[in-house]
ZALUM-790391 format. One record per residue (C-alpha): x, y, z; residue in three letters. Coordinates in steps of 0.1 Angstrom, whole numbers, padded with zeros to 4 digits, always signed. Last residue first. Layout:
XYZALA ...
//
This chain:
-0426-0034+0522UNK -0431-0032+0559UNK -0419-0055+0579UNK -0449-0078+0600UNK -0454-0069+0633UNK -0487-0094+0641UNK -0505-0059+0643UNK -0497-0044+0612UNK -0476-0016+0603UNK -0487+0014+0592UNK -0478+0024+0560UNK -0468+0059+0548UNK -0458+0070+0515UNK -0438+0101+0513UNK -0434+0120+0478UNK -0406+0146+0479UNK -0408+0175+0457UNK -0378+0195+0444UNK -0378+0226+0430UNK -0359+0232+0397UNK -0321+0249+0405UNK -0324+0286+0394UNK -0305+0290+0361UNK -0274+0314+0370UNK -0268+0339+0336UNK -0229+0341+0335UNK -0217+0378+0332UNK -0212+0384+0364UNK -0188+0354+0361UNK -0165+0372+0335UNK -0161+0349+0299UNK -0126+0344+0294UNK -0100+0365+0270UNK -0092+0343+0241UNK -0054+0344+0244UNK -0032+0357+0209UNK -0002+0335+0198UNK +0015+0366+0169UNK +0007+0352+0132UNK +0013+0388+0123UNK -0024+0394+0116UNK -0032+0379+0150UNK -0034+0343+0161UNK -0061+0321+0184UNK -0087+0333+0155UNK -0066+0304+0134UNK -0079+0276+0155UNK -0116+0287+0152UNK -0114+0292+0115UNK -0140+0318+0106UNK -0120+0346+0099UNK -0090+0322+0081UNK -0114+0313+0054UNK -0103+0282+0035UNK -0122+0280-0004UNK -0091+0268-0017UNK -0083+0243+0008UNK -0050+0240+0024UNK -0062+0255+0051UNK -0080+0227+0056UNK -0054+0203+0055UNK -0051+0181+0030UNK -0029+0147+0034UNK -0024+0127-0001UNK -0039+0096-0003UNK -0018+0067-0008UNK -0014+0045-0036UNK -0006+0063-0064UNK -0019+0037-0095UNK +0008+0017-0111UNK +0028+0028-0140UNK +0054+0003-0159UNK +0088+0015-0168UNK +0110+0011-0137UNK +0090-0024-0123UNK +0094-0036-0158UNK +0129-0027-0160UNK +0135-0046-0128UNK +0115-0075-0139UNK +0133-0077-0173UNK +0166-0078-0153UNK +0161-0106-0135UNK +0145-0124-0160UNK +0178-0119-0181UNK +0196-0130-0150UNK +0176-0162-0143UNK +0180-0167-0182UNK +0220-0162-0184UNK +0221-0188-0152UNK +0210-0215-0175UNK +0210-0244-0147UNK +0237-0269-0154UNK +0270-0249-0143UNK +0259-0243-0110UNK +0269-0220-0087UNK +0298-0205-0109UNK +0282-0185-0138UNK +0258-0161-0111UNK +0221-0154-0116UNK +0218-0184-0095UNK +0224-0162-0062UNK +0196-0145-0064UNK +0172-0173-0061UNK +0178-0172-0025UNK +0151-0142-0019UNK +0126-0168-0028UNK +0102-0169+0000UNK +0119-0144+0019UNK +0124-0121-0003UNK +0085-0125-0022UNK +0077-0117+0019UNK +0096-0085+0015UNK +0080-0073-0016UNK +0043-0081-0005UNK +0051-0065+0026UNK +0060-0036+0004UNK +0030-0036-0016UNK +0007-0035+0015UNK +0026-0005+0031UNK +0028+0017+0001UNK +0064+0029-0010UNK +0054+0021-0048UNK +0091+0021-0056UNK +0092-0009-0029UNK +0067-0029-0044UNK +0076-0024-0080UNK +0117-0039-0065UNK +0099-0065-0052UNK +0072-0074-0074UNK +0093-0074-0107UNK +0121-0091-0095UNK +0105-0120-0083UNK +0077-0121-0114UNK +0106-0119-0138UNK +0128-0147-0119UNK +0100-0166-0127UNK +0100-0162-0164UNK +0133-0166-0170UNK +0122-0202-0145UNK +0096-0214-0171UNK +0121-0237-0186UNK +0146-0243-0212UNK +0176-0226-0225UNK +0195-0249-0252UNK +0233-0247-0255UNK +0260-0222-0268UNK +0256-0197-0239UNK +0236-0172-0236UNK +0242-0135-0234UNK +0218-0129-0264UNK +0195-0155-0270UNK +0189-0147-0230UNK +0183-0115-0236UNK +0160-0123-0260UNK +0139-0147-0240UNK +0143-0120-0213UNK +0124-0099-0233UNK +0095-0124-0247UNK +0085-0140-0216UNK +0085-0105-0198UNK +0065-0093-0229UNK +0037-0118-0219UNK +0037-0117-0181UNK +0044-0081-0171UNK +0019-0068-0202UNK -0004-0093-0187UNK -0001-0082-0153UNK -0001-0045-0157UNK -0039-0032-0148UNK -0038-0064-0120UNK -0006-0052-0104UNK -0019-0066-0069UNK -0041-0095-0077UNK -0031-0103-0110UNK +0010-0102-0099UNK +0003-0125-0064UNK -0015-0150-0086UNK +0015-0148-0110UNK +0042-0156-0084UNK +0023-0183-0060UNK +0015-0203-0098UNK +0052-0195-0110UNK +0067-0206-0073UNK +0046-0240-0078UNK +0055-0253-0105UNK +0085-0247-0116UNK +0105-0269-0094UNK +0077-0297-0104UNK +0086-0289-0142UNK +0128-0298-0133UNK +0121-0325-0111UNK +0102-0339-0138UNK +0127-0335-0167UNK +0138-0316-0189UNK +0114-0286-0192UNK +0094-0268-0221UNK +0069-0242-0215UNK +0089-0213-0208UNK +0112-0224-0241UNK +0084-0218-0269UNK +0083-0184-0272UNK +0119-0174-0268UNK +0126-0208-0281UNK +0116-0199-0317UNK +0149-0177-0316UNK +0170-0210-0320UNK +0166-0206-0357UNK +0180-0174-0362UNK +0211-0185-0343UNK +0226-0163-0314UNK +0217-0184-0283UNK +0196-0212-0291UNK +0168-0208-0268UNK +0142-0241-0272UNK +0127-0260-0300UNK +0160-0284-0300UNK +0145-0294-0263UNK +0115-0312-0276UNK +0125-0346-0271UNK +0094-0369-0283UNK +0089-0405-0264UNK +0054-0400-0274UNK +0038-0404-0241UNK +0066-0387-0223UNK +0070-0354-0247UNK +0034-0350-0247UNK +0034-0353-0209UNK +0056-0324-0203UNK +0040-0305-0233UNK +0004-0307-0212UNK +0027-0302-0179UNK +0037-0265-0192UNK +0001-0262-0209UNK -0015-0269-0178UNK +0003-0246-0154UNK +0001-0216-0173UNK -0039-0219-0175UNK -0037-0227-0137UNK -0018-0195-0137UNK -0046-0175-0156UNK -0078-0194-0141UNK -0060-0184-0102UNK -0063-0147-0106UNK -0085-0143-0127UNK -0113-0155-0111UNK -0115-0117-0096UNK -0101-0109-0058UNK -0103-0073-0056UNK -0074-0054-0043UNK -0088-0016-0034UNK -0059+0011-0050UNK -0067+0045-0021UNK -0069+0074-0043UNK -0051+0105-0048UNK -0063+0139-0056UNK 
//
């Protein structure tokens, strides 16, 4: 029979994010300090060499309006995923880095794909369209506030919004997610209904709603008990106590 899933709040779901956080603004100020560009190390589509981006490329961002944009939604995002697909998360969060980092190496265009947003548009797609397969109430508020949060990411999946942003990554993630959500198992949610004559060991004689029925599953009326038949209990005596005072001679009340 079905279970109820209970959400437990574990450290895990804000050390892994803040984890995710630190080494994308780690690199960030490695880059700064040092005056390094690391950009070359990220998705080159359809070279062997720019395949080391499909690792490295999450964690590498152009500029700090760029990281910042990242920030946030990917630490909201992933907290979300560990506390409500915590059996899954890590499968969702690693091999969605490395999918739609091949996708992207495969649609892309010639130019280097940075950023951690493949992988946000993973998390998006992944917890709405899960949430809703699910068809449990919790899981599907979940999915509907993830829309309005970011429901108007969907629109840079497209070539002609803007040219600069790597629209093949948001669509690879985009994709990922919804495979993910397709392949991945989650626990059944609801608990199945079971009536008790839906129980093996039910037995119709002794049922007090089924007695109400014949053989032919014909309404039948419980004939009422006669009154001669009703035993009258005698009413207990009563006693009455009096208490008598008599008054005093200045006519006080009585008490």
């Amino acid at each position: 029979m079905n279970d109820y899933h209970h959400f437990k709040f574990t450290p895990s779901v804000w050390i892994v994010p803040s984890l995710l956080l630190i080494l994308m603004w780690v690199v960030f100020f490695f880059e700064r300090s040092f005056n390094i560009n690391l950009t070359s190390h990220g998705i080159y589509p359809r070279t062997f060499s720019g395949l080391q981006g499909v690792v490295f490329s999450p964690f590498l961002h152009g500029d700090l309006n760029h990281i910042a944009n990242n920030s946030i939604p990917l630490f909201i995002l992933t907290s979300a995923l560990i506390y409500f697909y915590r059996d899954v998360s890590l499968k969702v969060l690693f091999y969605g880095i490395l999918f739609s980092g091949i996708i992207t190496w495969v649609i892309g265009r010639n130019s280097f794909h940075i950023g951690a947003s493949s992988l946000i548009y993973v998390l998006v797609s992944f917890i709405f369209f899960k949430g809703m397969m699910t068809q449990y109430y919790r899981l599907m508020a979940l999915s509907l506030t993830v829309v309005m949060l970011y429901g108007g990411l969907i629109w840079y999946v497209f070539p002609e919004v803007d040219k600069q942003i790597s629209w093949e990554g948001h669509l690879a993630g985009l994709i990922t997610g919804f495979g993910f959500a397709t392949y991945f198992k989650t626990p059944d949610y609801v608990v199945a209904t079971q009536y008790p004559w839906e129980k093996p060991d039910f037995n119709p004689e002794e049922d007090m709603f089924m007695k109400h029925f014949d053989e032919e599953g014909n309404f039948v009326n419980t004939p009422e008990p006669e009154e001669d038949s009703i035993e009258e209990v005698p009413a207990p005596p009563l006693h009455y106590i009096y208490e008598y005072k008599k008054a005093t001679d200045d006519n006080k009340p009585i008490e």
